[in-house]
N, C-alpha and C positions, 0 to 999 in steps of 0.2 A: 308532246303535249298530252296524246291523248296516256298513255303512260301516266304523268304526273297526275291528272285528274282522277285517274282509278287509283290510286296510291293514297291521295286525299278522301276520295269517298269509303277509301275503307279505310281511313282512320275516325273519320265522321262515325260512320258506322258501328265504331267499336267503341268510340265513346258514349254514343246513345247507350249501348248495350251495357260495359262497366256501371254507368248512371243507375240503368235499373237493376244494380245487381245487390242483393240484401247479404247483411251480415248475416252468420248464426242464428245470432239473438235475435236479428230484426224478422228472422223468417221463421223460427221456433215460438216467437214469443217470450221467450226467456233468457237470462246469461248461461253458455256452456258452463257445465260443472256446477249448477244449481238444482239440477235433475238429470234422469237418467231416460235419452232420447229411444223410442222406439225404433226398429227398425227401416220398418215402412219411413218414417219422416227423414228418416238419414239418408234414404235412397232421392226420395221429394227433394230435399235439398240440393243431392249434388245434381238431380236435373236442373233445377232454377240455374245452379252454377252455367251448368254446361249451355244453357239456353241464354244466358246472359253474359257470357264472358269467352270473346274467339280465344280464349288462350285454355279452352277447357273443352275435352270430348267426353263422353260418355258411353260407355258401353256396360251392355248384363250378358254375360259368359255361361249362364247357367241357372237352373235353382235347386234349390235346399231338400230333401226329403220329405219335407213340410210344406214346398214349392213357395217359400219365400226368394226374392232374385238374389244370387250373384253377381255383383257388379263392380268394373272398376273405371277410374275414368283417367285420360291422359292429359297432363299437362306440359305445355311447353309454347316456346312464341308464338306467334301469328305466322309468320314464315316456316317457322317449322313444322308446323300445322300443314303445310300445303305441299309440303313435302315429306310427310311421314313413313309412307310405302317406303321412300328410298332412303331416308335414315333407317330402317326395321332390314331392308338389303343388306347393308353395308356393313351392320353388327353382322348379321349371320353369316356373310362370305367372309369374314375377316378371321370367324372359327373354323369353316370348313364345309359348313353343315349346306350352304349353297355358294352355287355359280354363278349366278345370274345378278348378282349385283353389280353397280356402276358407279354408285357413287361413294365417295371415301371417307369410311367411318370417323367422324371427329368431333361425334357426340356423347358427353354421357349419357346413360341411360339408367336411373333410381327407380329401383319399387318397392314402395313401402305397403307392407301387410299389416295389418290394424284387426284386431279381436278374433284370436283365432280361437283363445281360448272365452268362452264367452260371458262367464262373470269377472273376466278382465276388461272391465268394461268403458274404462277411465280414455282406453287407445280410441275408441270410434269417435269416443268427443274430440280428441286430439285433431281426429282426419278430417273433420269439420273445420275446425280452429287453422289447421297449417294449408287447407287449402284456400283457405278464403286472405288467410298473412302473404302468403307465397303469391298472390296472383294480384294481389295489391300493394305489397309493401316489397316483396326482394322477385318480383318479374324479370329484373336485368339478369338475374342467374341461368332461367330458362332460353336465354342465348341459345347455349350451346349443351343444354339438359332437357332428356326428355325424362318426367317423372311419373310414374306410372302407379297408381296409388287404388288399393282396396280397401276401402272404409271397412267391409265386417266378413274376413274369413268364414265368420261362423253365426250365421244371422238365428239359425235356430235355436242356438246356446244363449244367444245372445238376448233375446226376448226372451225364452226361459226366465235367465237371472231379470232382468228386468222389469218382465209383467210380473213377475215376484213381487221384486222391491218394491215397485208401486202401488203392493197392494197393502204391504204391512209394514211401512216405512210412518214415524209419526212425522207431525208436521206439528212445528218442522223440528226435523230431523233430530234424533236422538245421537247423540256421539258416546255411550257408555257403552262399552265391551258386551256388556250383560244383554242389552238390547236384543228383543226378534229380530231386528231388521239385521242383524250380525251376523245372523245364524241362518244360513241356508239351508232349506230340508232337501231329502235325499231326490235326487241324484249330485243336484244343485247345476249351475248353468255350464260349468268348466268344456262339456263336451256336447259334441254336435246329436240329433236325433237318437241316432242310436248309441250311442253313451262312446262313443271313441273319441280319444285326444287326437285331434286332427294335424295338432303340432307332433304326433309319432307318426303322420302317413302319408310324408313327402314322399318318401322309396317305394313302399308299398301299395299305393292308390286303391286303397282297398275303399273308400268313400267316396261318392259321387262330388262333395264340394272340392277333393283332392283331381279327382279325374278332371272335373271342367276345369279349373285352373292352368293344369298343365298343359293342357292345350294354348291357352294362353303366352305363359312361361316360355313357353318352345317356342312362340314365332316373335318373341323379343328376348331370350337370351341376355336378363340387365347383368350390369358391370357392379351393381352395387343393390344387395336385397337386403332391408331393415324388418324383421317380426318385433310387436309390441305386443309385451308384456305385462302381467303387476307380478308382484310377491307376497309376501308378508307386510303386515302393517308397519314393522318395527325395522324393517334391512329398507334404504332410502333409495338409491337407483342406482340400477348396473349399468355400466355400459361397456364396448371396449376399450381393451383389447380384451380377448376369451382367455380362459385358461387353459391352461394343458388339461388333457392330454391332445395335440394337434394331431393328424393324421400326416402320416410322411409325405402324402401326395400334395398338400398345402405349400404354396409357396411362399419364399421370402418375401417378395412383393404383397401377399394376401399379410403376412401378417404385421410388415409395416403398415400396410395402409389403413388396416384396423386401431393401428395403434395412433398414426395422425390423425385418424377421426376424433380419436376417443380425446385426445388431446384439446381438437377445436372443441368439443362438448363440453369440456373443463372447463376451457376459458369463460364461457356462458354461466357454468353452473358456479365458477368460483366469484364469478360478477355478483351474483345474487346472493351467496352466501348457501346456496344447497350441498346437502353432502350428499357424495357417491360412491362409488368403489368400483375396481378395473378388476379383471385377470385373475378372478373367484369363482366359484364353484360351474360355470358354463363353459365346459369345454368344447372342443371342434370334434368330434368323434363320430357319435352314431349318428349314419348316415341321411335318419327322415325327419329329423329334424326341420324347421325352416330355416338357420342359420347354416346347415350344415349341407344339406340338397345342394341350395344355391352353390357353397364356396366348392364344393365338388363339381360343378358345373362350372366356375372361371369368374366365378361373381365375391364379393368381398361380402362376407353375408355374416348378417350381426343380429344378436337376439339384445334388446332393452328392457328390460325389466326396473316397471317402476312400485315403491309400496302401495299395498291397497289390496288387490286381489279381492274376493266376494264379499270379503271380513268389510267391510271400507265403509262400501256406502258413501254417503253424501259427506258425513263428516264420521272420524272415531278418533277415542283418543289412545293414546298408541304407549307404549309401557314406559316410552322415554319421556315423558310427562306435556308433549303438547299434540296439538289436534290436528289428525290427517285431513283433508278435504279432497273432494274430487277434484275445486279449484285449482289448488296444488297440483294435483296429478294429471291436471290437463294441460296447463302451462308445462309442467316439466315434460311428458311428451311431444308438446311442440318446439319444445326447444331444443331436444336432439333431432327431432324430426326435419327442420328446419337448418342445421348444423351440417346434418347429413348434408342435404342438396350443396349446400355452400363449399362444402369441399369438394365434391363430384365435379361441383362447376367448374371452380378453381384448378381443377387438374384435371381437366376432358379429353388431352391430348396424352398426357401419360397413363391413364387410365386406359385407356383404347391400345394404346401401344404394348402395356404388359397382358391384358388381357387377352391378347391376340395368340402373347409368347405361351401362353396358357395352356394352348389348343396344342403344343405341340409336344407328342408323348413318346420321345425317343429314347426315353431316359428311364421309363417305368419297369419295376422289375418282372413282371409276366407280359408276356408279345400274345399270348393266344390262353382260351381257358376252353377246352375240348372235354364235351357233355356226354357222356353216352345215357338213355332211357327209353320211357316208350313213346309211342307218338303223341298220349294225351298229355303225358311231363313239357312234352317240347312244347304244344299248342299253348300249356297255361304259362309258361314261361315265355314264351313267345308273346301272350296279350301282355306281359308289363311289359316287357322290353320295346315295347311297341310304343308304350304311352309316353316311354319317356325317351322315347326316338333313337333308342340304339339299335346298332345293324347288329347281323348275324347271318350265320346261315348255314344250312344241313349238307355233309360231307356222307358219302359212302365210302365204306372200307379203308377204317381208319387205325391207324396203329403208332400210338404217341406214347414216348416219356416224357415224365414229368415230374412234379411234388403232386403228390395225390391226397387227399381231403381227411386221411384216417390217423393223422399225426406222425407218420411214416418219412422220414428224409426223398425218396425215390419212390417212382412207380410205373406201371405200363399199363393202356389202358387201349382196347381193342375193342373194335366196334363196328356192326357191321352199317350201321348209321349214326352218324353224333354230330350235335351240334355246337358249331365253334363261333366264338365271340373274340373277336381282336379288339386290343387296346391304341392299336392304330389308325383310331377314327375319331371323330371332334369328339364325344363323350369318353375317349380313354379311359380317364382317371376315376370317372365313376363309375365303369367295367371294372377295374383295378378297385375300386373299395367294396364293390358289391361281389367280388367272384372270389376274391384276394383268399388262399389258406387261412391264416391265420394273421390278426391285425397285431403291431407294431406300436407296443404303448410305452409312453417316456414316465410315466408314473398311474398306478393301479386305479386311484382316486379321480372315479370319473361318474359323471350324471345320470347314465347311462348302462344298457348290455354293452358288450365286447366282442358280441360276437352274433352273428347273423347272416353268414353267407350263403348263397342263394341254391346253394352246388344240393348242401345238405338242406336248408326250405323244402326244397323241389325233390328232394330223394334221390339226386343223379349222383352214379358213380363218373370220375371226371380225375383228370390234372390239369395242373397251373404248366406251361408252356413257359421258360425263360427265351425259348425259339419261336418264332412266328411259323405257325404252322400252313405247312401247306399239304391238303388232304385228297385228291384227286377232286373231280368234276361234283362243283355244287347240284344239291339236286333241292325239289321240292317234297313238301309233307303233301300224303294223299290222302284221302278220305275214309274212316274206317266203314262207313256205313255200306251197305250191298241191300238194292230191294230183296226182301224176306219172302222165299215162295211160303206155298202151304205146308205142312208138315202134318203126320198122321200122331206122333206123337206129344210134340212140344217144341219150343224154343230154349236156347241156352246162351248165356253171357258171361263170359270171366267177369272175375271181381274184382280189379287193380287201384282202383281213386275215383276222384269225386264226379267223376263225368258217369260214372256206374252207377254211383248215390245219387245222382242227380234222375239218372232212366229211372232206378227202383221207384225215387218217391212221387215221380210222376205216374209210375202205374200203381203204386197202391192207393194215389189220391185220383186215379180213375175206375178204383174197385177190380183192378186185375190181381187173379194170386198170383201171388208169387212164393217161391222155394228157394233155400237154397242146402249143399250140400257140406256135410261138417267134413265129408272125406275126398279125397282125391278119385275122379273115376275117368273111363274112358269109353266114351259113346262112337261107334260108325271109325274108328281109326284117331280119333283124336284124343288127349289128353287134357283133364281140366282140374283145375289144383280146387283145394277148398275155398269155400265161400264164392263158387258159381253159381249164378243165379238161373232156375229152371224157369218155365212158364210152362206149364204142364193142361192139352188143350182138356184134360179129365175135370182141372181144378175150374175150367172156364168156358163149361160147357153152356152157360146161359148168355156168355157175350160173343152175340155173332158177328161183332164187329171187330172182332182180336183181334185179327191180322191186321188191318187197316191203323189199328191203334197202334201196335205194335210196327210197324212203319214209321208211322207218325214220328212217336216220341225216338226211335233209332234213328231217322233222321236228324231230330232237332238235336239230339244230343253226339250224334256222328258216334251212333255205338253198331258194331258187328254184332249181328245176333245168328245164330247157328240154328237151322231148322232141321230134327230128327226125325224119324217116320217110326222107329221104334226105341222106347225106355229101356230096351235091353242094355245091359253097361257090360264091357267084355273083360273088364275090373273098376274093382269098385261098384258103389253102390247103385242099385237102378233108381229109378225112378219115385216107385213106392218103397222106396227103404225106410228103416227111422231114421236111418241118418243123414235124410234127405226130408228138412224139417220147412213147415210153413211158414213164411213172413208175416204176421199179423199185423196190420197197419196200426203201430201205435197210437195212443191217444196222450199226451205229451204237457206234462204241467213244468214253466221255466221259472223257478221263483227269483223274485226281486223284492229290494226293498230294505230298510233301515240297516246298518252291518254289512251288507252284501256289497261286493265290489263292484259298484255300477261300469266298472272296463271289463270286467270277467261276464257280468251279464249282457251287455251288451254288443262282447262279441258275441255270444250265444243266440240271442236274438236277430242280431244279424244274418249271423250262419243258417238259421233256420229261414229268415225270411225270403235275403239274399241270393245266398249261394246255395242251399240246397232245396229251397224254395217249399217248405212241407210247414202244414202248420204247427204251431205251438201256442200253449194256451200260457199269458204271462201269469203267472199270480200270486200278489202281494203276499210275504212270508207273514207277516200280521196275523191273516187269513187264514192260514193253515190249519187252524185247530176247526175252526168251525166247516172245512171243506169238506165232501165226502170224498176221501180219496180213492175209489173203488172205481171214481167217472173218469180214472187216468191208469196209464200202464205203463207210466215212465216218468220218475219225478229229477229233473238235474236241479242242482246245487251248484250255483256257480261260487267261486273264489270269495269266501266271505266268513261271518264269526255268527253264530247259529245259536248260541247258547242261551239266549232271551227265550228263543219260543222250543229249541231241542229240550228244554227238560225233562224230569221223568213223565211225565205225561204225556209230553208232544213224542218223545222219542219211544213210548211206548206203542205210539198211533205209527209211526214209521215203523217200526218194524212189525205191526201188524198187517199194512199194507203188504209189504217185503213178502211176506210170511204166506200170504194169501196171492201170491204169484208175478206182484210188483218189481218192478228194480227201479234203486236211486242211481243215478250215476253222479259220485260227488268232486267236484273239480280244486287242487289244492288244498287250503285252510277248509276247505268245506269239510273234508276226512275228519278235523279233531272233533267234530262231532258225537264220532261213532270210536277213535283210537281210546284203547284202555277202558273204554266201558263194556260193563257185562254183556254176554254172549256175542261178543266180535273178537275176531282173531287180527284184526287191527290195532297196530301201536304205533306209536313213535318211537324212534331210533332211542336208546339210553346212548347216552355219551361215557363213553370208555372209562374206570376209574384211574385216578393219575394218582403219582406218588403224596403220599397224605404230607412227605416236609416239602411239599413243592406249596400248599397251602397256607404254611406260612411264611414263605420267602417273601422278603422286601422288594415289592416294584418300582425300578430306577429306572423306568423307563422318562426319557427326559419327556418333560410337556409336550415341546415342540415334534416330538416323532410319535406323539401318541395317534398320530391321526394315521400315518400311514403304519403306523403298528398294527393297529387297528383291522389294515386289509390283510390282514392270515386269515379273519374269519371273514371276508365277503367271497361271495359268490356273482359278481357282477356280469352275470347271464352271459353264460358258455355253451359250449356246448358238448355232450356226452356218448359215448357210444353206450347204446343201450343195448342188451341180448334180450332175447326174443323167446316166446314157445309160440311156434307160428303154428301150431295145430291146433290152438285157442282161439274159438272165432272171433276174440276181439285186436286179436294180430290179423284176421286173414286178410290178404291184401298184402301181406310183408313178408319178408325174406329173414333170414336167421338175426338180424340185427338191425337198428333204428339210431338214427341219431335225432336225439334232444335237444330243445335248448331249454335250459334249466333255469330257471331264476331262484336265487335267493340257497337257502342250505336246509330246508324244509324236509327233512326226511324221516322216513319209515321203515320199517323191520321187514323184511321178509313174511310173508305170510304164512302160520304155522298150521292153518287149516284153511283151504283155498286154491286159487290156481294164480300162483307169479308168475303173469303172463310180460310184465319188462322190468328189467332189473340192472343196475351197475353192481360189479362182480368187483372192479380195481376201480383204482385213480385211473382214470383215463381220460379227461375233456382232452379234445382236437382241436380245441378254439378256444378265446376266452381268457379272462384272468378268474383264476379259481387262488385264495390263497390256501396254503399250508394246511392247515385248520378246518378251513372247509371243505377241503378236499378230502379228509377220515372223517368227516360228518357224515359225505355222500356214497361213503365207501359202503357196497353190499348192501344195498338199499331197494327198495320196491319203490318202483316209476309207474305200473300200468298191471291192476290187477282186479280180480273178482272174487268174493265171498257171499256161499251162498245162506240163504236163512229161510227155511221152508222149502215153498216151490220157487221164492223169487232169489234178486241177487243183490246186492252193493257191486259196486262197480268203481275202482278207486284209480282218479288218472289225478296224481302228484302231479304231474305237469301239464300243465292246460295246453291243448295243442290247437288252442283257438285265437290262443293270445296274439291281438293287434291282426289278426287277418290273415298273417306273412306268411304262416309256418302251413304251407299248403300240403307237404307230404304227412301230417300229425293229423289230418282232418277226420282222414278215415277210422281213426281211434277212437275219436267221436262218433261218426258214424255207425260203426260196429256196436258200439256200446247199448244205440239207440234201438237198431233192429236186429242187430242179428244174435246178441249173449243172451242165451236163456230165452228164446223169444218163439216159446213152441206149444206155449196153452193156447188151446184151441177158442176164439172166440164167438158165444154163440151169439 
């Protein structure tokens, strides 16, 4: 009895509740898809949900840069509400990942991600619309589904585009192409605070809304993850199945199952008379994707893409002669949104079953991927593999063959510490796409780079293991730091990566000098290569607090620092040499703004604020003519087209700057700037002359293979061994050679007056699809170099070694550029 009575009061209960539970419309005041909802209200909303309906939780994971919240909320029965803990068990023991569960996976589990890009803004209305359909009109599917839904990836992109539109949108609404409200100004809403696509940094967790999520992610492991998208006004809606290129590790199950989704989406879309299209341009490939993370994790993971995208707006009309609406684009996201769940549901038992088979990596072609580097490579590799829960662990004396990373068939790699990574743990397969030599593509035509393995990111020499290694007694990393007695002379620190950049700019932003040396010396018995940094107590004779400082920051950055009692050097240079120059704490202008690549600046931005934590001053390229540039000592150019404000005028005022003791440091397109104009020894590559009757031959190339004819000239981001002059302080920190990753076929000449400090000599990518074509484009080319003009320099890195976060061993190139090339006028 008394049973039955609480069974009855809480359905009483839940009916009260349902009763007060407001539409959309009834709690915004408006119909979804008649405007464009603020952030704040969408979060309002799904609380009302979650507070009026037991089939709905709520939870904020996080907030935004902007400290807007992260939040997502969980749907599913009433009963499975009260046992949630042990459905979230039973997935994860079922991979591997724990023990401890008891009860037996036999549920699906959907997460749907909505607005990651954030003037795709049609999806957050959607997650309105399909949770409020879902929990009153198809609840019987939450049976045996838990659905796990994120209204806005990306809430600060998202109001961006938003508080925009709301503010230059007419009323109502204009649908003419021509239209303001059409036209996004720069940067526009697509990316999160600091201008990164957050749909590239699943792998890489280089952004705080990437990092909270995964936390998340990891302690539900879904069977089925949907990102929504828009596109173009004109291409109508993708959905699956994906296109090639698949990754090998994909299984047959993954990619039926994608395909009976896309099928039930049909059925819906062909009911209505919508058109869509399957198995086009999104393929399963790079890895940070949100379709592509998940399905490498064991999840059936799909990108939707519907028209509209920033262009959209409320209503436009579109080239095919009739008129896009948000309406349309909310309704068609609820209906695969909706479609989704309905299959997961339908098959929660076989879903569970392959999913399981998933986890098991017996079959993969590398058993072990064995690191050798220093201990700070280990530690920053160490924090991703951390967030995204893969083991590892540090091996002494180690001595493995293998396929080694330089494009070489064999190799041997000896170590007297190295860290090893096995593919025999729940995460295999995504060990195996992230470590893998060289990826395995069934056709060149892909969305994406091709290449990004983490071996070369990180700078570790390393083989791929087809044998699971076993390397004597695991051990652990220690700590580089040692309290710093007093020294009669100075202090001294190698200069290896960014944990070194990180100490410097924390003592030049506490007014300590700093030194370093262009040449190799050797103080007290020890040996210190160039670009060691000095702290000389002569230079810091008025901070009585050195020591204590210098502690300080050695601690927080777990850096060794060497205390000398005398500058005598018993080779090489001492102390007061010239060739043991000042660091003059830059003063740092990043420009942005119309033309400029708001991803190229905003890893920049990042890098400075983030990770190397120094300030920089942003300022609008507009501006530039009217700025005094003499209040700066270092102007970068990110990844962008310049030629509006570089005129003869403006590029007059640049290189007077230059001239008078400045450096630019310009990243990619930013170089054509200054290539082929007067007094720069900068050019662009000439392309070979070819035989003159080859210019009138007839092309019979059929239509149908013109696309993949096409890839001889792509460069679909490889990767390259680079040679090196490591006695160039903008190499210091590296060894005779660098590997690249190179996007695109953007190349340069050699430097005819200058120092080519990195360069490709042959064809040589190690990774990557390069075609034919593009491959003698990049041949004998300058990657990283400096020309001087006066007392100052240009500073030319072809390859942005900032790009998306990832490429942590390129950083320092950056960094060199910043303070240590040319960086020895004395500031009074």
């Amino acid at each position: 009895m008394i049973h039955r009575f609480t069974l009855v009061l809480f359905f009483l209960i839940s009916t009260i509740s349902q009763a007060q539970l407001q539409s959309p419309a009834d709690f915004l005041g408006y119909e979804l898809g008649t405007a464009f909802t603020r952030h704040a209200q969408v979060v309002d909303y799904l609380e009302h949900v979650a507070n009026n309906s037991p089939l709905v939780t709520y939870e904020k994971y996080g907030e935004t840069y902007e400290r807007r919240p992260l939040t997502y909320v969980v749907i599913t029965s009433s009963e499975n509400h009260q046992n949630l803990e042990s459905i979230r068990k039973a997935n994860l023991q079922q991979t591997g990942l724990i023990n401890d569960g008891s009860a037996v996976a036999d549920k699906s589990i959907v997460w749907l991600s909505y607005n990651v890009h954030g003037n795709e803004a049609s999806s957050t209305e959607a997650a309105m619309n399909t949770i409020y359909k879902l929990i009153t009109e198809k609840k019987d599917w939450l049976q045996n589904t838990v659905v796990i839904m994120d209204p806005c990836v990306n809430p600060d992109g998202r109001d961006r585009y938003v508080n925009w539109f709301n503010q230059v949108a007419s009323q109502p609404y204009d649908p003419s192409q021509a239209a303001a409200e059409h036209s996004e100004p720069w940067p526009g809403g697509r990316p999160n605070h600091y201008l990164f696509d957050l749909n590239r940094d699943w792998a890489w967790a280089s952004q705080i809304e990437t990092q909270e999520r995964l936390k998340v992610y990891n302690q539900w492991m879904p069977h089925v993850h949907v990102d929504f998208h828009e596109q173009g006004i004109n291409n109508p809606y993708y959905f699956a199945p994906a296109a090639e290129p698949f990754h090998e590790v994909i299984t047959d199950f993954q990619r039926q199952f994608q395909t009976e989704i896309g099928q039930n989406h049909a059925s819906y879309f062909d009911k209505e008379g919508w058109l869509y299209f399957t198995r086009e341009r999104f393929d399963l490939l790079y890895p940070s994707y949100g379709d592509t993370y998940p399905t490498y994790m064991g999840a059936i993971g799909m990108t939707y893409e519907q028209a509209g995208h920033g262009r959209a707006g409320l209503g436009i009309n579109t080239d095919e002669g009739y008129e896009l609406t948000l309406v349309d684009r909310v309704a068609h996201h609820t209906t695969t949104g909706l479609s989704t769940i309905e299959v997961a549901s339908k098959n929660a038992q076989r879903i569970n079953s392959e999913f399981k088979k998933y986890f098991n990596n017996d079959d993969l072609k590398f058993k072990s991927f064995v690191l050798s580097g220093t201990s700070d490579q280990y530690k920053s590799l160490a924090s991703l593999l951390d967030q995204h829960e893969i083991a590892y662990s540090f091996r002494e004396s180690v001595n493995v063959t293998g396929k080694p990373y330089n494009g070489k068939s064999s190799g041997t790699l000896k170590a007297d510490l190295a860290m090893v990574i096995h593919t025999d743990q729940p995460r295999g397969k995504m060990v195996q796409v992230l470590f893998e030599p060289q990826t395995s593509l069934s056709t060149p035509v892909t969305y994406d780079i091709t290449a990004w393995n983490l071996v070369h990111a990180y700078g570790f020499d390393a083989v791929a293991s087809s044998k699971k290694v076993s390397v004597g007694t695991a051990t652990t990393l220690k700590s580089n730091y040692q309290t710093i007695p007093n020294a009669n002379a100075g202090y001294i620190i190698s200069w290896n990566g960014m944990d070194d950049a990180r100490f410097l700019a924390a003592l030049l932003k506490d007014g300590i000098k700093v030194r370093f040396s262009e040449k190799p010396f050797t103080n007290n018995g020890v040996e210190y290569d160039r670009g060691s940094l000095i702290i000389a107590k002569s230079d810091n004779v008025r901070n009585a607090d050195l020591l204590a400082k210098l502690n300080q920051y050695a601690r927080e950055y777990d850096r060794k620092v060497v205390a000398v009692n005398s500058s005598f050097a018993s080779a090489g240079p001492d102390f007061g040499s010239p060739d043991v120059k000042l660091i003059n704490a830059p003063r740092i202008a990043l420009l942005k703004g119309d033309n400029i690549s708001s991803l190229s600046y905003g890893a920049a931005w990042h890098f400075f604020e983030q990770q190397l934590e120094y300030p920089a001053t942003n300022l609008d390229l507009e501006d530039l003519g009217r700025v005094e540039l003499s209040n700066f000592d270092v102007i970068v150019m990110p990844n962008g087209y310049y030629g509006s404000v570089l005129n003869d005028a403006g590029l007059d005022k640049i290189k007077t700057f230059v001239r008078n003791g400045g450096k630019v440091v310009a990243i990619g397109s930013a170089m054509n700037s200054f290539a082929g104009k007067e007094g720069f020894a900068l050019k662009n590559k000439e392309e070979e002359s070819e035989d003159e009757s080859k210019d009138t031959e007839a092309d019979f190339t059929p239509y149908a293979d013109r696309e993949v004819e096409s890839t001889k000239y792509f460069n679909s981001g490889s990767i390259f061994k680079v040679n090196l002059d490591k006695t160039h302080p903008l190499a210091f920190g590296y060894g005779d050679e660098y590997y690249t990753l190179k996007l695109g076929t953007q190349s340069m000449d050699y430097l005819s007056n200058g120092y080519n400090v990195g360069w490709i000599d042959q064809v040589n990518a190690v990774s990557g699809f390069v075609g034919t074509e593009a491959n003698r484009e990049l041949e004998n080319t300058l990657v990283f170099g400096e020309e001087r003009m006066g007392s100052g320099s240009f500073i030319y890195l072809v390859d942005d070694p900032l790009f998306r976060a990832f490429w942590e061993n390129g950083k320092l190139f950056f960094v060199n550029s910043v303070f240590l090339v040319n960086n020895n006028k004395p500031t009074l």
